[in-house]
GUTORRO-916851 format. One record per residue (C-alpha): residue number from 0; residue in three letters; y, x, z. Coordinates in steps of 0.5 Angstrom, whole numbers, plus 2048, in hexadecimal, padded with zeros to 3 digits. Layout:
BEGIN
   kolkol   kollo    yy    xx    zz
      NUM     ala     Y     X     Z
...
//
This chain:
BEGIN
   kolkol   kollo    yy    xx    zz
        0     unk   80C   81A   829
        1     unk   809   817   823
        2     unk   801   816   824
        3     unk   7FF   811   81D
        4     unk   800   811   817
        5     unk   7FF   80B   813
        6     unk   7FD   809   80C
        7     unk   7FF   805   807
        8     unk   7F8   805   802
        9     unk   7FA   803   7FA
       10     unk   7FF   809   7F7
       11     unk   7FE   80D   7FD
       12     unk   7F6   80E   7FF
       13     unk   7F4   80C   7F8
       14     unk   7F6   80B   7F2
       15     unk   7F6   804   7F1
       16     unk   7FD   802   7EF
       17     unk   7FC   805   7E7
       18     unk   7F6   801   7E6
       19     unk   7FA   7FB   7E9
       20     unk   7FF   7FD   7E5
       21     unk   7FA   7FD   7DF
       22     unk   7F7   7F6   7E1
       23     unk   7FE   7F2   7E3
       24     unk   800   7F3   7DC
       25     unk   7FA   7F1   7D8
       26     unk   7FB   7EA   7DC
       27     unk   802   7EA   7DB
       28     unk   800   7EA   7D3
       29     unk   7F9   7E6   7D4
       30     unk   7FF   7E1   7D7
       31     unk   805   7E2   7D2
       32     unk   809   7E5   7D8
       33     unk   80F   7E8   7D7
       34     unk   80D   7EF   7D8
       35     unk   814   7F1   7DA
       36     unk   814   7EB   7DF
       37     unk   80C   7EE   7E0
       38     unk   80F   7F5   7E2
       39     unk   814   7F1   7E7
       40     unk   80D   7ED   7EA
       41     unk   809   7F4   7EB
       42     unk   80F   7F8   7EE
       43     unk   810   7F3   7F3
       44     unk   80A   7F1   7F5
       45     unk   808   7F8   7F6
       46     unk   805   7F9   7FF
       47     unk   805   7F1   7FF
       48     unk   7FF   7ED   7FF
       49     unk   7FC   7E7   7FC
       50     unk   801   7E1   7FF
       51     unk   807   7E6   7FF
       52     unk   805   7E8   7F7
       53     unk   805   7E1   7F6
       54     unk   80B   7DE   7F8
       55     unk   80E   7E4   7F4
       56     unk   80B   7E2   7EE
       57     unk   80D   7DB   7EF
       58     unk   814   7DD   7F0
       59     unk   814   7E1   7E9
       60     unk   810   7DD   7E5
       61     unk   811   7D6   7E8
       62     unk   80E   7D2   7ED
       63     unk   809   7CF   7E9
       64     unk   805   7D5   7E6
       65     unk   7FF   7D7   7E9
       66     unk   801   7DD   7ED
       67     unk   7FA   7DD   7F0
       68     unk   7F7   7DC   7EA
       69     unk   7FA   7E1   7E7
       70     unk   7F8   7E7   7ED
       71     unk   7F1   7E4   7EC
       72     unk   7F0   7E7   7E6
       73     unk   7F5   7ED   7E7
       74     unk   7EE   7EE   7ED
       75     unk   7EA   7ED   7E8
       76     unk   7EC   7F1   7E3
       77     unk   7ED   7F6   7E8
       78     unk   7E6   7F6   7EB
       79     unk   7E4   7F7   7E4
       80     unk   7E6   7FF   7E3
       81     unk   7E6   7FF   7EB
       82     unk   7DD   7FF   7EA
       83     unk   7DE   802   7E3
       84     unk   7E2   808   7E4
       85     unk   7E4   808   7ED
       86     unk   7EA   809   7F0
       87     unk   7ED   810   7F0
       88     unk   7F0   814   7F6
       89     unk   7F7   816   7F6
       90     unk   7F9   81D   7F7
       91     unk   7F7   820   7FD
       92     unk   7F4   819   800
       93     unk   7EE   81E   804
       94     unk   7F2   824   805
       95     unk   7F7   820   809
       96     unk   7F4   81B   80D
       97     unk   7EF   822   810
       98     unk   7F5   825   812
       99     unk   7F8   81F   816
      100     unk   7F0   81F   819
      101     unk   7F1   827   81A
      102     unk   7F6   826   81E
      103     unk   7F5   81F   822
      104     unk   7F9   819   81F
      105     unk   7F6   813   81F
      106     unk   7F5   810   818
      107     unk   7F6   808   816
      108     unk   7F7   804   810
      109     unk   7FB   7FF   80E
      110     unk   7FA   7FC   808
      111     unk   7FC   7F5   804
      112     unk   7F5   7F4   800
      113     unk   7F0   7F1   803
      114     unk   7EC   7F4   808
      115     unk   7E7   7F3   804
      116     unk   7E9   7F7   7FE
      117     unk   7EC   7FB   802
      118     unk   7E5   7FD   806
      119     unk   7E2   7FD   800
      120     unk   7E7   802   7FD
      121     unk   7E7   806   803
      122     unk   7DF   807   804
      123     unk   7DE   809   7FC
      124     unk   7E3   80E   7FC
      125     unk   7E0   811   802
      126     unk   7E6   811   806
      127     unk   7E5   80A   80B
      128     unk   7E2   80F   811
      129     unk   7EA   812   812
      130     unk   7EC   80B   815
      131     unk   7ED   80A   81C
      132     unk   7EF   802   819
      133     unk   7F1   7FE   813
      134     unk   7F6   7F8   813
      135     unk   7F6   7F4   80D
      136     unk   7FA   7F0   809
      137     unk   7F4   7EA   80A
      138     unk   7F5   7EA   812
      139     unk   7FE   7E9   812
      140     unk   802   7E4   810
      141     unk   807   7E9   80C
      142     unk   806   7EF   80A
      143     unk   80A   7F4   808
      144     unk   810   7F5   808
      145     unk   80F   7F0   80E
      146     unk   80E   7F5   814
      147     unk   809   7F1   816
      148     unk   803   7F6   814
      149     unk   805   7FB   816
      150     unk   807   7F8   81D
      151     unk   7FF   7F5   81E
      152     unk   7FD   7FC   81A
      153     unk   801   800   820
      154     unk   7FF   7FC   825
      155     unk   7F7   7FD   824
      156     unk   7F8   804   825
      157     unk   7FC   803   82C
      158     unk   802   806   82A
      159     unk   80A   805   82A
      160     unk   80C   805   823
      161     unk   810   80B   824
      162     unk   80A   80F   825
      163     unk   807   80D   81E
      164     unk   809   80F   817
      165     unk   808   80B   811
      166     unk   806   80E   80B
      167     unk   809   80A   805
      168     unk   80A   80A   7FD
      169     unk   80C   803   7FC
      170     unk   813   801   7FD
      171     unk   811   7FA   800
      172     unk   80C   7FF   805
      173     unk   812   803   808
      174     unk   816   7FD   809
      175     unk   810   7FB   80D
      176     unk   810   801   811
      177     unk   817   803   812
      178     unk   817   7FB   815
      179     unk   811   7FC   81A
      180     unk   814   802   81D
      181     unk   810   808   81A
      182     unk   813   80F   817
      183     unk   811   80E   810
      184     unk   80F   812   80B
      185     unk   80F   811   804
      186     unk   80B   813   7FE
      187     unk   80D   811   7F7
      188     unk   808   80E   7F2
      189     unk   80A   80A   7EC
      190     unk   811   807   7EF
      191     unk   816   80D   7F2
      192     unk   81A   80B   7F8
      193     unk   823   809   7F6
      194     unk   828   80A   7FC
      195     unk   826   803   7FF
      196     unk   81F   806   800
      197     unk   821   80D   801
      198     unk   825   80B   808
      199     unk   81E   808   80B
      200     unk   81A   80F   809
      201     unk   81A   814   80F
      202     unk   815   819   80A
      203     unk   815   818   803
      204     unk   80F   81D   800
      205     unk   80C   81F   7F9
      206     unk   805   81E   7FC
      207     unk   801   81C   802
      208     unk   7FF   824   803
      209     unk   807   826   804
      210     unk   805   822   80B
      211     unk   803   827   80E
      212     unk   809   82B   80D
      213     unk   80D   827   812
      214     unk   807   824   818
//
């Protein structure tokens, strides 16, 4: 039986991966990155956190670039329309987690952005208040797609894995759930799942609305 669902954030409660988008390819141009390589270096590093994304920009660009320097500024640019223009909801954010509220399932996160941004983020789209917990890329060694955060994320609740979902846009997302043993749900955003990914998806939906059609 099926007692919690739990959340990725970016490109799943808030629409971040566009800005992040926006912002990985003005510092590929201020770098004079190979956007091609750049788009590879997005992609991949989407559900990941900082040392995970750093290891893959080094294994793209070379181990002597400046990964960490690289996410600095692609935060820092990020910061700048985040306190300008603010972070919109995906489609059916609010309506989707009433329901699940409505009918008793428990409700977590597990986000690879710092838990720092991620309660900022959280607390100014007025949506913080539906989660019962908030494991974040800060507090494991790997995130996604290591099963790690969503096993501390499973755990936090008191639950078995097969008792949660989890709710993913990511391909590095899924895989990470589908590992730790959850039923998985994906919504896409910017990347739409391939075969490989196909096979690890359980549900895969339009939006967070059609979630109430099938729990």
């Amino acid at each position: 039986m099926i007692k919690a669902f739990v959340f990725d954030m970016d490109g799943i409660l808030l629409d971040t991966e566009s800005i992040c988008w926006g912002t990985w390819t003005s510092v590929g141009k201020e770098l004079g990155l190979d956007p091609v390589k750049m788009e590879e270096a997005n992609f991949r590093c989407m559900g990941t956190n900082k040392a995970d994304s750093v290891r893959i920009l080094k294994e793209i660009f070379g181990q002597d670039f400046d990964g960490a320097g690289a996410l600095a500024r692609s935060s820092e640019l990020f910061h700048i329309i985040e306190e300008k223009d603010g972070i919109p909801l995906m489609k059916g954010v609010v309506e989707c987690l009433e329901y699940l509220k409505s009918k008793n399932y428990r409700i977590c996160l597990a986000s690879s952005t710092r838990e720092v941004s991620v309660r900022r983020q959280l607390t100014r789209a007025g949506i913080i208040g539906y989660f019962e917990t908030i494991t974040t890329g800060d507090m494991v060694e790997h995130s996604k797609p290591d099963p790690e955060i969503y096993q501390m994320a499973v755990k936090s609740l008191g639950l078995s894995p097969s008792e949660c979902v989890c709710v993913e846009d990511s391909y590095n997302g899924i895989r990470s759930g589908k590992a730790a043993g959850l039923t998985t749900i994906m919504v896409p955003d910017r990347v739409q799942p391939d075969e490989e990914i196909l096979k690890q998806v359980d549900l895969l939906l339009e939006s967070l609305l059609e979630i109430k059609k099938y729990f």
